[in-house]
C-alpha positions in Angstrom: 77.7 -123.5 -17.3 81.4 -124.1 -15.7 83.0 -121.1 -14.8 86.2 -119.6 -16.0 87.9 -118.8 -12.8 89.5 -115.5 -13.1 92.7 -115.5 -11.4 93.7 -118.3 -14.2 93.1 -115.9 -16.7 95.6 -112.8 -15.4 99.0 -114.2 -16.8 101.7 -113.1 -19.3 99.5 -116.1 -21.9 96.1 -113.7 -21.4 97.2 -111.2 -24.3 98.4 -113.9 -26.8 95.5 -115.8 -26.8 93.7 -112.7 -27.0 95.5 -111.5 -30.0 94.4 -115.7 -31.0 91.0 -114.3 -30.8 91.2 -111.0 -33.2 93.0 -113.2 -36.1 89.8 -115.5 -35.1 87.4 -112.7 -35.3 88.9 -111.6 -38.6 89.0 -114.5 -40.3 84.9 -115.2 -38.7 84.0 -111.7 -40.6 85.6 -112.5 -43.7 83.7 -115.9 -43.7 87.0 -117.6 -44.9 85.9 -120.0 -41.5 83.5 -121.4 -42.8 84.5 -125.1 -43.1 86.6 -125.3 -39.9 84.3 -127.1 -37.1 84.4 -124.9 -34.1 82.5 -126.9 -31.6 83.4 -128.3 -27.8 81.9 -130.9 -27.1 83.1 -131.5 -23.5 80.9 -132.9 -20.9 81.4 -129.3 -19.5 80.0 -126.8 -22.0 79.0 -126.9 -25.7 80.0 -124.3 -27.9 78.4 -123.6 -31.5 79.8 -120.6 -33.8 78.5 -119.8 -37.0 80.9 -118.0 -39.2 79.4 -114.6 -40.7 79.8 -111.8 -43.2 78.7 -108.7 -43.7 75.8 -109.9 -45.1 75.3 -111.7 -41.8 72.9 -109.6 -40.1 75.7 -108.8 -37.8 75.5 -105.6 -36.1 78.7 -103.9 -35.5 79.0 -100.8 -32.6 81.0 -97.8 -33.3 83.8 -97.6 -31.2 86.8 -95.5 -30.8 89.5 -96.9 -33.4 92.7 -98.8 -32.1 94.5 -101.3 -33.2 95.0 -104.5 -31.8 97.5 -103.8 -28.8 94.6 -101.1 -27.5 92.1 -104.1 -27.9 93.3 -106.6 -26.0 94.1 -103.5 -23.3 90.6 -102.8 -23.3 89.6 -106.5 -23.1 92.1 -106.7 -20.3 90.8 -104.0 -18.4 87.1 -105.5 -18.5 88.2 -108.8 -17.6 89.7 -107.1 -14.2 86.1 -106.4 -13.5 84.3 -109.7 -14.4 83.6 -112.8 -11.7 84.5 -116.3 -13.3 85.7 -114.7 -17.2 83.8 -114.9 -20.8 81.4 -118.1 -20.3 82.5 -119.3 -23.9 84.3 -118.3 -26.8 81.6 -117.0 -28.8 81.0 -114.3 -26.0 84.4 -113.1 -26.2 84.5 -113.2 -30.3 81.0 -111.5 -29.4 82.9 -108.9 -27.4 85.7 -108.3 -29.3 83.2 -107.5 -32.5 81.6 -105.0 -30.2 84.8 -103.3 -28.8 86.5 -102.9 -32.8 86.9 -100.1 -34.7 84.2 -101.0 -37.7 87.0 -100.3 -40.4 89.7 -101.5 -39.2 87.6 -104.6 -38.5 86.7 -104.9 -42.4 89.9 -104.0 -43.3 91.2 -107.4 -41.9 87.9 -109.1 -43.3 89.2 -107.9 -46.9 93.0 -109.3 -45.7 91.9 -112.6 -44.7 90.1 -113.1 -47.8 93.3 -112.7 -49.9 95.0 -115.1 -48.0 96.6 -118.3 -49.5 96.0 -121.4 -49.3 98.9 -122.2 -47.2 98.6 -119.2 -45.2 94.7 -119.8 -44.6 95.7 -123.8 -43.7 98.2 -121.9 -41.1 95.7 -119.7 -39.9 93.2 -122.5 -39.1 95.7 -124.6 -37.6 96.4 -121.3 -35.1 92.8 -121.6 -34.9 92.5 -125.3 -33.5 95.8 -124.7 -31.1 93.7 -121.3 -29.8 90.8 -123.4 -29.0 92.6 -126.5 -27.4 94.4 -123.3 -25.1 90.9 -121.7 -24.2 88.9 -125.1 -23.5 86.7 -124.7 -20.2 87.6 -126.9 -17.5 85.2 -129.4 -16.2 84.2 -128.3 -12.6 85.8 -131.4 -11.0 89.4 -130.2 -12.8 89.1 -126.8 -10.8 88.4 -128.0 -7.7 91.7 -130.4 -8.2 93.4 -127.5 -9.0 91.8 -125.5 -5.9 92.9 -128.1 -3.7 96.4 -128.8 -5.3 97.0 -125.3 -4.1 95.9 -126.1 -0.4 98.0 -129.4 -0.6 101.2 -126.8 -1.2 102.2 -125.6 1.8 104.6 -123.0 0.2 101.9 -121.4 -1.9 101.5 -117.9 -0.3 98.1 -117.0 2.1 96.3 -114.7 -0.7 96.6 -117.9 -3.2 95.4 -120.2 -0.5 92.6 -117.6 0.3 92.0 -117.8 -3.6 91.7 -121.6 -3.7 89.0 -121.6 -1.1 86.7 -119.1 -2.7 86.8 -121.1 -5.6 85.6 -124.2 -4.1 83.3 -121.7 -2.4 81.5 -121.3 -5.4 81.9 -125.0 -6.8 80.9 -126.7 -4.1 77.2 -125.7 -4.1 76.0 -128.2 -6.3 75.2 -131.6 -4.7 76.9 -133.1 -7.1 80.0 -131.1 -7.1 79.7 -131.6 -3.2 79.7 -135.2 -2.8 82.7 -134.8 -5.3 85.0 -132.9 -3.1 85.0 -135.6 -0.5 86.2 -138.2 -3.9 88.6 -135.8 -4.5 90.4 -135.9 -0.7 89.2 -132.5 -0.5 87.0 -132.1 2.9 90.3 -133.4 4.7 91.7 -130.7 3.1 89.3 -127.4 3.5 88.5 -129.3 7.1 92.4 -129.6 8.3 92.5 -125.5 7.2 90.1 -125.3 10.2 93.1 -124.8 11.9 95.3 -122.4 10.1 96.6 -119.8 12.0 94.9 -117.0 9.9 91.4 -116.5 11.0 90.6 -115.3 7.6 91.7 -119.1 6.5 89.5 -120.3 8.9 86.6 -119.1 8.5 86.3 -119.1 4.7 87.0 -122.9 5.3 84.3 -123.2 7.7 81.9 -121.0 4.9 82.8 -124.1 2.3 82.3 -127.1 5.1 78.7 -125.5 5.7 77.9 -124.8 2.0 79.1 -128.3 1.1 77.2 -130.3 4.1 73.6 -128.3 4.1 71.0 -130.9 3.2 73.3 -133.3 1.8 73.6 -135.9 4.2 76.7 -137.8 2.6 78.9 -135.0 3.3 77.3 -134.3 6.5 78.3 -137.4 7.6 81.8 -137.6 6.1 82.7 -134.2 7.8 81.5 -135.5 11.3 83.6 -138.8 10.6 86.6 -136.3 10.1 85.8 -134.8 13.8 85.4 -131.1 12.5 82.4 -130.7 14.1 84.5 -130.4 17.7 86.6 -127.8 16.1 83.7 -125.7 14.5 82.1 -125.4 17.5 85.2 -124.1 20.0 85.0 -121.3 16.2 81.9 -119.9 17.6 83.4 -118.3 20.4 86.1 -116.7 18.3 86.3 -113.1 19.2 86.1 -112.4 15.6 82.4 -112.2 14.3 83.1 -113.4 11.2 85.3 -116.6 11.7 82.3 -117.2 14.7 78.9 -116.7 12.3 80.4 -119.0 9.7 81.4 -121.5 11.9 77.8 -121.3 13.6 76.8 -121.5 10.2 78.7 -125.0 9.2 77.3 -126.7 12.6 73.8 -125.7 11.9 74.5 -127.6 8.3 76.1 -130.1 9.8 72.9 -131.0 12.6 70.0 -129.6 10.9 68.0 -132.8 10.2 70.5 -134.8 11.2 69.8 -137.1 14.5 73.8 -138.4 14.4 75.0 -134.6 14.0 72.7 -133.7 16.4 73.7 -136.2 19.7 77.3 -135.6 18.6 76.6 -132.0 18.9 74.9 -132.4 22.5 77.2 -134.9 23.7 80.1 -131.9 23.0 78.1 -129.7 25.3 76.1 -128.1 22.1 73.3 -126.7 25.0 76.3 -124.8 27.1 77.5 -123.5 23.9 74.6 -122.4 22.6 73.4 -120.7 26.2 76.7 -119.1 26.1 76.1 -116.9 23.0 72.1 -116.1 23.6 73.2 -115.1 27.8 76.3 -112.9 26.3 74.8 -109.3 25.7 78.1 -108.2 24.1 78.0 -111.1 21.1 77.5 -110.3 17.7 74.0 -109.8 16.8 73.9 -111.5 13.9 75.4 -114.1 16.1 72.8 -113.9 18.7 70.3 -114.0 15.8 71.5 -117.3 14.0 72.3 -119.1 17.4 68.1 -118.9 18.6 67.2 -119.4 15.2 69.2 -123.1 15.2 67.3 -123.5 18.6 64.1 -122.9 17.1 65.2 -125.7 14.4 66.3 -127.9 16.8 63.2 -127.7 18.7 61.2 -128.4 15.3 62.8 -130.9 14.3 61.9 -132.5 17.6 58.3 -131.7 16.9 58.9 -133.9 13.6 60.3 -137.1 15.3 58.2 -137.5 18.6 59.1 -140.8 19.0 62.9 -139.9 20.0 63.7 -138.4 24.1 63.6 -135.0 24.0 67.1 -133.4 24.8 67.2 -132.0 28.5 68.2 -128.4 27.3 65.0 -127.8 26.5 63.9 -128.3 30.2 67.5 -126.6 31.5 66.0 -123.7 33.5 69.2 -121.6 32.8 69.0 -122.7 28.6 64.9 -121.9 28.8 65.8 -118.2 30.4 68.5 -117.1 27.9 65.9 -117.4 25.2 63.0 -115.3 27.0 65.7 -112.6 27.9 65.9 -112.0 24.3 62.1 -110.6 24.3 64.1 -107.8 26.4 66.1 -106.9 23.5 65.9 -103.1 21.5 66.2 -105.7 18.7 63.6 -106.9 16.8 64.4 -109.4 14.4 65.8 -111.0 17.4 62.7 -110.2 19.3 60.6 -112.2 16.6 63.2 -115.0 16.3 63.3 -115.6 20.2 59.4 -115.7 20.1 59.1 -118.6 17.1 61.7 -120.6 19.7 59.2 -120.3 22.5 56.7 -121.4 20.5 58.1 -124.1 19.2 59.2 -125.5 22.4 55.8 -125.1 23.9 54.4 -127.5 21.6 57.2 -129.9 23.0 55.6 -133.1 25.3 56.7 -131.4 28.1 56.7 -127.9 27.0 57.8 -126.8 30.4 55.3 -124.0 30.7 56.0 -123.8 34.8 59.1 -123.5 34.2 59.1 -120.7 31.2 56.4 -119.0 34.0 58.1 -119.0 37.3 61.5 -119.3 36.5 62.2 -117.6 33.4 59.0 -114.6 33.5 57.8 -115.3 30.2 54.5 -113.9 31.4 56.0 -110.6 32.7 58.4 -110.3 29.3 55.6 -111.1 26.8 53.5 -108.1 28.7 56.2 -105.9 28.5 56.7 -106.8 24.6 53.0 -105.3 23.6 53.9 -102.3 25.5 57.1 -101.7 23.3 55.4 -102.9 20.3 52.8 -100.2 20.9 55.3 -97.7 20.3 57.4 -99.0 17.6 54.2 -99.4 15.3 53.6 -95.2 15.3 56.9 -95.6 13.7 56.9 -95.7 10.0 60.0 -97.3 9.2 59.4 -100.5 11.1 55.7 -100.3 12.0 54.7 -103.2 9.5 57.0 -105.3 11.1 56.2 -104.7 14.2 52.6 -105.5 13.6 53.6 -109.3 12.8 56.0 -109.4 15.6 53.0 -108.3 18.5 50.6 -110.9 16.4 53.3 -113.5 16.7 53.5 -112.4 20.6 50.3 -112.9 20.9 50.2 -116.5 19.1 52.5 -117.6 21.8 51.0 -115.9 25.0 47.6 -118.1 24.3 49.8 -121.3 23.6 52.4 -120.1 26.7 48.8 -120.8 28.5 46.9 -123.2 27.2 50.2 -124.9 28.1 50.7 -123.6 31.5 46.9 -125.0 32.2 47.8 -128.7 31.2 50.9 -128.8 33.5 48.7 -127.4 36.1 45.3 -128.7 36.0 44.3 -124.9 36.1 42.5 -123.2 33.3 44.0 -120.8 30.9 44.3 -117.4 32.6 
């Protein structure tokens, strides 16, 4: 179903086509409607109403009486509160039944039934003009409208803010995805990259990811447009939030995809992604997301043996950053740094010597159990500790079964 979007419903035109709606709602009750054709038959939304009476079988709430000014307050007031609007118009005739005062409401039932001829032909010409105003957009109309705002330089920051949260929300649907690029709109959300407001940026860099994750035509459009460069120097912003979305769109952007993914290494991806996992003071959701793309990285290797694995994975400095990670009090991270190990262990080289004598994986998976002895008397994270020290265990017989291949010695 499209969605209203708010912030076009709070203008001065909200209470007339509200007070559209009661004169609706009265004449629906009175059943005087019942030859007008209420239906939209857009490619966007469908929309059915069947007139009633009070025979009907409608059910009407008491409420507290009020007249029509206090109605469309009260309607106004719960719109405030509601993401994306009423989904059609029988929800807000549905409302509006359930928010009038039972009288008052049959009152105008009786009203409309006197009406005349001419009047009721006025009435249901108001009608036809109050359903032309509250037609639903098609998605593809308010993501031109989102992006005719970003194309205005002179619309104000909190508008331009607005405009991206909207295509936020559009742009998740494949569809509506490979749409945006039709509409000249990733040169748009990618240039705003770039804004000086790092609130700008980083909901930009939210829409990029959400638009490019498993969708390879955008993917590759928004590489073609050289964002991926600019994303990357994001992840090093000193504010968390700009840095885990931007993190976020590269991992959309490479994630099963080999083009995305030399791009990415040719731009010094490895340096970037050591810098984060060796810097103790970086967000840990950060630190968290950043091992988990090396863990994907390193299966998606598993899936396409026939390509050269990338030389991070035997970088001595890139292998130890990971197994310091075991160290941490954290231990979500914990886990996540132990399903990268593993997964580079299965690797053709798997650089067990390396992991052993360079990085101490042997001495920082023993210290692991020792911790994970204590955490699981603790009742708040004792189940998850459990599956962390079983994971630790499932790569300590891997780490050397390994280390015996490279060596020609058995498994110790």
């Amino acid at each position: 179903m499209v969605r209203w979007s708010s912030s076009r419903f709070h203008n001065g035109a909200f209470g007339g086509l509200l007070a559209g709606v009661l004169v609706l709602l009265a004449l629906v009750v009175s059943g005087v409607t019942a030859d007008i054709q209420l239906n939209e038959t857009s490619s966007s939304a469908g929309l059915s109403w069947t007139p009633g009476n009070e025979e009907s079988g409608i059910v009407i709430p008491k409420s507290d009486p009020g007249n029509e000014s206090s109605v469309i307050s009260a309607i106004v007031s719960e719109q405030d509160q509601l993401d994306g609007g009423f989904s059609s118009l029988e929800g807000m005739l549905q409302w509006a039944i359930g928010h009038s005062d039972p009288a008052a409401l049959k009152q105008s039932a009786q009203d409309a039934q006197r009406l005349s001829a001419a009047e009721l032909n006025k009435r249901q010409m108001e009608i036809k003009e109050l359903m032309e105003k509250l037609k639903m957009p098609s998605d593809a109309q308010l993501m031109q409208t989102a992006l005719d705002d970003l194309k205005n330089s002179s619309v104000p920051i909190e508008d331009r803010h607005r405009a991206l949260e909207e295509l936020l929300v559009l742009v998740e649907p494949i569809d509506n995805a490979n749409d945006l690029a039709k509409l000249g709109g990733l040169a748009l959300v990618v240039g705003e990259l770039n804004h000086p407001a790092s609130d700008i940026r980083t909901i930009s860099a939210w829409v990029i990811g959400k638009a490019s994750q498993n969708n390879a035509l955008v993917q590759k459009q928004v590489l073609e447009l050289g964002a991926l460069s600019t994303l990357m120097k994001m992840v090093l912003s000193n504010s968390a939030d700009e840095a885990i979305k931007a993190l976020y769109a590269v991992s959309a952007l490479i994630r099963n995809n080999v083009a995305g993914q030399d791009l990415f290494f040719s731009e010094a991806g490895d340096k970037l992604l050591m810098d984060v996992l060796s810097n103790s003071s970086s967000n840990i959701r950060l630190r968290r997301k950043t091992v988990s793309l090396v863990s994907d990285l390193a299966e998606g290797q598993l899936e396409n043996p026939v390509r050269e694995e990338h030389s991070c994975f035997g970088n001595q400095l890139f292998l130890k950053s990971i197994v310091d990670l075991t160290m941490s009090i954290d231990l979500d991270l914990q886990e996540k740094a132990l399903l990268a190990i593993k997964n580079i262990l299965q690797l053709k080289t798997g650089n067990a010597v390396i992991l052993k004598d360079f990085c101490g994986l042997d001495d920082a998976l023993e210290r692991m159990t020792q911790e994970l002895d204590g955490v699981t008397a603790e009742e708040s994270d004792g189940d998850f500790a459990v599956s962390v020290e079983n994971l630790r265990r499932e790569v300590q017989m891997t780490f050397h079964k390994k280390l015996g291949e490279e060596t020609g010695v058995g498994a110790s």
